[in-house]
N, C-alpha and C positions, 0 to 999 in steps of 0.2 A: 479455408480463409478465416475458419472463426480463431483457429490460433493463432493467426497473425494479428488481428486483432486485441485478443486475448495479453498479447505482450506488447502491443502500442501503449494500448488501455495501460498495462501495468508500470511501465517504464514510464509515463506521464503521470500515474497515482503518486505511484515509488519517489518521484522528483518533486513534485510537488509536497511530499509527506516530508522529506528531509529538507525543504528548504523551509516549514514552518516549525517544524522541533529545532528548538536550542542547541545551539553548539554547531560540532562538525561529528557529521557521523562516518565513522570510515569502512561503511561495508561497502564492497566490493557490485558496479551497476548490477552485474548480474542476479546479485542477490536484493538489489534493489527491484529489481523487475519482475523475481518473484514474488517479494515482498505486496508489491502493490497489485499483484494477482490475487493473493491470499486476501488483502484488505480487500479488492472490489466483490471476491464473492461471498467475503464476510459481511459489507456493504449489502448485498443482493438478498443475502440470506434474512439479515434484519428487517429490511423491504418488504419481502416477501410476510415475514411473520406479522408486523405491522398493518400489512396492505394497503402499502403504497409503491407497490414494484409496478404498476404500469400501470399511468395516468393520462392523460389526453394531455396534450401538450410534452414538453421538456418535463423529465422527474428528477425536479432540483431535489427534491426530499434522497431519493434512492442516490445523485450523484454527491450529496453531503457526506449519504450513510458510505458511500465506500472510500470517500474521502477520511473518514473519521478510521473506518475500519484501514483502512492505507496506512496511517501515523499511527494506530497502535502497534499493525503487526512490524513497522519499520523501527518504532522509539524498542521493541521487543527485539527484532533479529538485531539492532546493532547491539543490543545488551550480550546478545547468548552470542556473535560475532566476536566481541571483545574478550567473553568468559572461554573462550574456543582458540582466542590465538593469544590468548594472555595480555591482553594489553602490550604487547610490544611492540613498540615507534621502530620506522624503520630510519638510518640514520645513512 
């Protein structure tokens, strides 16, 4: 069950990351949804070094940091996405 998870979590990071970066990013959900895998457990990893990975109550702190980590690795995969299919618009 944790991987079903794992990609709820990521597909709602991933969508959330791309509706706050500029523009229109065109990588493909799927890679959206790993996208915001890799940000929450770069998210977690931060947390974890900080120590604030598990607080009493809600860990707004940990749910920022994977939010933050979510829009970097998304504003990055659509970079290496575009440099990977050449920026070619499909017509």
């Amino acid at each position: 069950m944790g991987w079903l998870w794992a990609i709820i979590v990521g597909l709602v990071l991933g969508l959330i990351a791309k509706a706050i970066l500029p523009g229109k990013q065109k990588i493909p959900i799927w890679l959206t949804i790993v996208c915001g895998i890799v940000g929450s457990v770069l998210g977690n990893t931060v947390a974890t070094w900080i120590g604030v990975n598990d607080t009493k109550g809600i860990d707004w702190t940990r749910h920022l940091l994977q939010l933050i980590g979510a829009i970097v690795v998304v504003a990055v995969g659509d970079a290496v996405w575009a440099a990977v299919r050449g920026n070619r618009s499909r017509t």
